[in-house]
C-alpha positions as CSV (number, residue, x, y, z in Angstrom):
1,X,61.4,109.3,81.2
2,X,62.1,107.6,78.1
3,X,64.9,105.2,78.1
4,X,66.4,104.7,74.5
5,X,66.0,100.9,73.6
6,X,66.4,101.8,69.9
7,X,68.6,98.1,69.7
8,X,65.4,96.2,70.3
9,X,62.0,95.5,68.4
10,X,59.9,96.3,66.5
11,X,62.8,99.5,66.0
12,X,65.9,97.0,65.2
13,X,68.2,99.8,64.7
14,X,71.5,98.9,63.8
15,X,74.3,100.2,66.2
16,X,75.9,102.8,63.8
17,X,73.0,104.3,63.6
18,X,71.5,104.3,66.5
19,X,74.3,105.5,68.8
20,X,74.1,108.7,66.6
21,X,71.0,109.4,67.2
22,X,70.9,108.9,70.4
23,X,73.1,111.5,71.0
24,X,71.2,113.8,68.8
25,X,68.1,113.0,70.8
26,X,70.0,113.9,74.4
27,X,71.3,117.0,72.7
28,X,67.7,117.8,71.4
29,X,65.4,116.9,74.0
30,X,67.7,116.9,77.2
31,X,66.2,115.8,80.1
32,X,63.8,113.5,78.6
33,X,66.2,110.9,77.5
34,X,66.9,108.3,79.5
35,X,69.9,106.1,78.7
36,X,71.0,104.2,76.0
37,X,70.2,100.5,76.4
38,X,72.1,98.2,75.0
39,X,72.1,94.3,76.2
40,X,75.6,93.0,77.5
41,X,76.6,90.7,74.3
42,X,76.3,93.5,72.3
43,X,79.0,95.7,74.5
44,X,82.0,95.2,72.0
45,X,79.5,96.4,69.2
46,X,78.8,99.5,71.0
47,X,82.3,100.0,71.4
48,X,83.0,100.2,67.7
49,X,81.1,103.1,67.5
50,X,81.6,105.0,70.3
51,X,82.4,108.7,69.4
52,X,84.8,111.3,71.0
53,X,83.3,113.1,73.2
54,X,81.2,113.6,76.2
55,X,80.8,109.6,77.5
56,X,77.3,108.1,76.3
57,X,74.9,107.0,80.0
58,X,74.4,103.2,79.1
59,X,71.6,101.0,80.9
60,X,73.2,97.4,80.4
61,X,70.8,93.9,80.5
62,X,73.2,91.4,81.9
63,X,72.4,88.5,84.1
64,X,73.6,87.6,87.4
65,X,76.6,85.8,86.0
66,X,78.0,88.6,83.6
67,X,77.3,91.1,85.9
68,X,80.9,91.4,87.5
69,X,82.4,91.5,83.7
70,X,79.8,93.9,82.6
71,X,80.6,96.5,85.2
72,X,84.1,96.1,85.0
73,X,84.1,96.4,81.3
74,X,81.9,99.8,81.5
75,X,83.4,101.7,84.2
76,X,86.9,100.8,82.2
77,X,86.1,102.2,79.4
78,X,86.0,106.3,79.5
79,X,83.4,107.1,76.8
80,X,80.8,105.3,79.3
81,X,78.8,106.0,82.1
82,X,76.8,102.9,83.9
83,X,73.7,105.1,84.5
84,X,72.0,101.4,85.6
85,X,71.4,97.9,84.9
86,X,68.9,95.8,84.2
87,X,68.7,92.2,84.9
88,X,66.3,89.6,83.0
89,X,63.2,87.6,84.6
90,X,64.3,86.0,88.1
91,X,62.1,83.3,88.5
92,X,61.9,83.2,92.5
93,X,63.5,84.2,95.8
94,X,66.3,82.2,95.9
95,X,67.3,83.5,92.4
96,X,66.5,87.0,93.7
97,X,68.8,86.3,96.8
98,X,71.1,85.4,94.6
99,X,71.4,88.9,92.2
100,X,71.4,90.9,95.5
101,X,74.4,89.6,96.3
102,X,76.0,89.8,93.0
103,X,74.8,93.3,92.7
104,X,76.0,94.4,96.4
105,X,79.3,92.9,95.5
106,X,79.8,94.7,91.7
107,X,77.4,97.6,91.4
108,X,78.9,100.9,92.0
109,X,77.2,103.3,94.5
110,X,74.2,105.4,93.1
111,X,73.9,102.8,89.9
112,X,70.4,101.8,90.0
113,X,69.5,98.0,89.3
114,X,66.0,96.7,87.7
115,X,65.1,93.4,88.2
116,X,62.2,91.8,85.6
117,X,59.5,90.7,87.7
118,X,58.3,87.1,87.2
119,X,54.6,86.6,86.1
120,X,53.8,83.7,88.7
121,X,53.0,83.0,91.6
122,X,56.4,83.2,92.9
123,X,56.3,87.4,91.7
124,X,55.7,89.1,95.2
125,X,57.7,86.9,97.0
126,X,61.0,88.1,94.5
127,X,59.3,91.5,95.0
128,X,59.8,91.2,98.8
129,X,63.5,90.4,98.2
130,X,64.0,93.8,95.7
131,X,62.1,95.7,98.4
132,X,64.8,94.5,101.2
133,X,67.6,94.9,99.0
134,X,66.7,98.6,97.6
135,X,66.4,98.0,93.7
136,X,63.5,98.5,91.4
137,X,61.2,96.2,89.4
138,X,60.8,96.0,85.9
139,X,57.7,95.1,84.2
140,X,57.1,93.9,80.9
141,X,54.4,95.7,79.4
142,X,53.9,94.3,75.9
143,X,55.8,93.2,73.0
144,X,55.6,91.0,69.2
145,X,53.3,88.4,70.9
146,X,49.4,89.2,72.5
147,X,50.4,87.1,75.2
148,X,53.4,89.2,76.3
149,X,50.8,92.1,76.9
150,X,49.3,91.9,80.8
151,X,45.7,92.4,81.0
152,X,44.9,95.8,83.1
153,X,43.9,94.0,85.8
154,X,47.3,92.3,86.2
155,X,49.2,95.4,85.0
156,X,47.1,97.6,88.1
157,X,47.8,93.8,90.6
158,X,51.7,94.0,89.6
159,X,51.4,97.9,89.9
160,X,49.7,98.0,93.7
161,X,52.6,94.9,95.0
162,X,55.3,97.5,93.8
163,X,54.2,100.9,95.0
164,X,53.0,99.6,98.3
165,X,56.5,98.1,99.0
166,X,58.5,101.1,97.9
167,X,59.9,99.4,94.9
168,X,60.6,101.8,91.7
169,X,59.3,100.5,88.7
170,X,60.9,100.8,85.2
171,X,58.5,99.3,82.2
172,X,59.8,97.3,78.6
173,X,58.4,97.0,75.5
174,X,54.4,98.0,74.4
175,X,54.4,101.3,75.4
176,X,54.8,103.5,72.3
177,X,52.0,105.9,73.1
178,X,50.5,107.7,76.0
179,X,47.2,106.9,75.8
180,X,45.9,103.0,75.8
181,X,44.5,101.7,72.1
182,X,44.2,98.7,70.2
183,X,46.7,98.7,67.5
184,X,45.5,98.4,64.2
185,X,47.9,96.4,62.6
186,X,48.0,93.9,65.2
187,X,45.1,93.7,66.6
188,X,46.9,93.8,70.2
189,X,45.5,96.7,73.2
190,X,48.7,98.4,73.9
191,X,49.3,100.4,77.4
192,X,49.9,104.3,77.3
193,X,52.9,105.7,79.5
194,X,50.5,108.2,80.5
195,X,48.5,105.8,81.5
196,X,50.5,104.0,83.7
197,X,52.1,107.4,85.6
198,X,48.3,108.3,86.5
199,X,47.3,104.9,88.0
200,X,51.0,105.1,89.3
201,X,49.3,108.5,91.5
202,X,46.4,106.9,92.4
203,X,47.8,104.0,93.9
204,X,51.2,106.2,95.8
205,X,47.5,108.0,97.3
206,X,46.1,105.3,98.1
207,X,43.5,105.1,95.2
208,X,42.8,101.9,92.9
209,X,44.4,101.9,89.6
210,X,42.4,100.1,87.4
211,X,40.3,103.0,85.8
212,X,43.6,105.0,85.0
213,X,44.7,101.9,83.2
214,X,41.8,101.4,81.1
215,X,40.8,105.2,80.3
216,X,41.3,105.8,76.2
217,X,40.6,109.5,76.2
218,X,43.6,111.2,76.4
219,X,42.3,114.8,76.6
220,X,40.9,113.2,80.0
221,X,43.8,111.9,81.5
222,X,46.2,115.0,80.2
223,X,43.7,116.6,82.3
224,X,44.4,115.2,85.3
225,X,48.4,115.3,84.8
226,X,48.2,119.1,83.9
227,X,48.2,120.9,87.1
228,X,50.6,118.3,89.2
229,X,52.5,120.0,91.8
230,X,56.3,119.7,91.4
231,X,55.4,117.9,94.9
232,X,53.3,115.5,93.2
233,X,55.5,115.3,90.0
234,X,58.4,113.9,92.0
235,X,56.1,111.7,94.2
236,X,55.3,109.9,91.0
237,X,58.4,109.6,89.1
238,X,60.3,108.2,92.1
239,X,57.8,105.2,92.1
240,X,57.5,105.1,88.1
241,X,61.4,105.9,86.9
242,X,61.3,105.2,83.6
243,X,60.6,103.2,80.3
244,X,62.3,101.8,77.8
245,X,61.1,102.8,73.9
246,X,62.7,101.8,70.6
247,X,61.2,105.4,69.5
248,X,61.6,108.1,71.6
249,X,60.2,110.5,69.3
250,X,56.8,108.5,69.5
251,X,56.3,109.2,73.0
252,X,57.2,113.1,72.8
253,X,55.1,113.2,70.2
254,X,52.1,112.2,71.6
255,X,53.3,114.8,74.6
256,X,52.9,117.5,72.3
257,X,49.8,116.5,70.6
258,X,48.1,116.2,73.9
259,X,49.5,120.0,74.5
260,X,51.8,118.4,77.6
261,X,55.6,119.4,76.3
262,X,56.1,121.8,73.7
263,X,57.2,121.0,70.0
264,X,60.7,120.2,70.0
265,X,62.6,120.3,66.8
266,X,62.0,117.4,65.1
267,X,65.4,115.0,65.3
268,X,65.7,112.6,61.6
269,X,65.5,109.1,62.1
């Protein structure tokens, strides 16, 4: 559920730290770790500080063009596992056309690939081109400028266009907590994961999402996520995979204040 983009802002972490705790956090939390996500310049860094050892998962950002390096590079290297990849913004179909065949010529089998969604006009037509081609979308839910956050009405738009063509969706940057609030530093009204996997329910039943996306009670919606079948559960994740957080510990946090996971020993930062 939550990918580990401790790298990126507003975390920063440098690499010799944060490869550390990232295995600490797998070996603490299990499950609930995602990868570690590291973009593709910064692959001979990682390398430095690569342990002995069990091989680290690794979600890579490359584009189209460094793709073919990147995965060569990875699956050379045997303290690494490509657990996915994630490509920056395509800006239309052609471009889209374009990855697909990049990716059906490099990616190994089973390696999932996220595409960053445009926010134009041209978005559902490169969504109809990941929904052909069998990878998942990735939206940008936030991040160190107001305008980077969607409203809820385009977040629940971008939402709907996915889930009703079968495309996964992973989600970057914004989404520290669970439950949508207006940060005080900033001033800026931040998503909640939890948020998004209810409205991600309503809309896989055929329900609007809108109201999930705007609720800021969190006892309400921890409510509704309580008593999910395992049924339901995987229904869900399959359409919401993921989400990348410089602070894992944030989000599992809020999961146990909200009486949703139970208190994990706490990992230092």
């Amino acid at each position: 559920m939550f990918d580990d983009a401790a790298l990126f802002p507003p975390g920063d972490a440098p690499m010799a730290a944060a490869v550390p705790a990232h295995r600490e956090l797998c070996s603490r939390l299990g499950g609930l770790v995602g990868p570690f996500v590291v973009p593709a310049a910064r692959l001979a860094e990682l390398a430095g500080h690569l342990p002995d050892g069990a091989p680290i998962g690794i979600s890579v950002i490359a584009g189209a063009a460094e793709l073919p390096a990147v995965v060569d590079r990875v699956t050379a290297d045997p303290r690494l596992t490509l657990a996915a990849v994630e490509v920056p913004v395509v800006a239309d179909a052609a471009a889209a056309r374009q990855l697909t065949r990049v990716l059906a010529a490099v990616l190994p089998a089973g390696v999932p690939a996220a595409v960053e969604l445009p926010r134009t006009g041209t978005r559902d037509d490169v969504l109809d081109v990941l929904a052909a081609a069998g990878l998942r979308a990735k939206l940008r839910t936030g991040g160190l400028r107001a305008e980077l956050f969607p409203s809820v009405e385009e977040l629940a738009e971008t939402l709907s266009a996915c889930t009703t063509r079968g495309v996964p969706v992973k989600c970057t940057a914004g989404l520290h907590a669970a439950v949508r609030h207006t940060d005080p530093a900033t001033g800026f009204p931040h998503h909640g994961f939890l948020n998004l996997l209810v409205a991600v329910d309503a809309l896989t039943s055929d329900t609007p999402a809108l109201a999930a996306l705007q609720e800021e009670d969190g006892a309400e919606l921890a409510a509704i996520v309580r008593h999910w079948s395992p049924e339901r559960v995987a229904r869900v994740r399959s359409a919401y995979t993921s989400f990348g957080t410089c602070s894992v510990l944030e989000p599992v946090d809020d999961l146990v204040a909200l009486g949703l996971l139970p208190a994990p020993e706490r990992v230092p930062a």
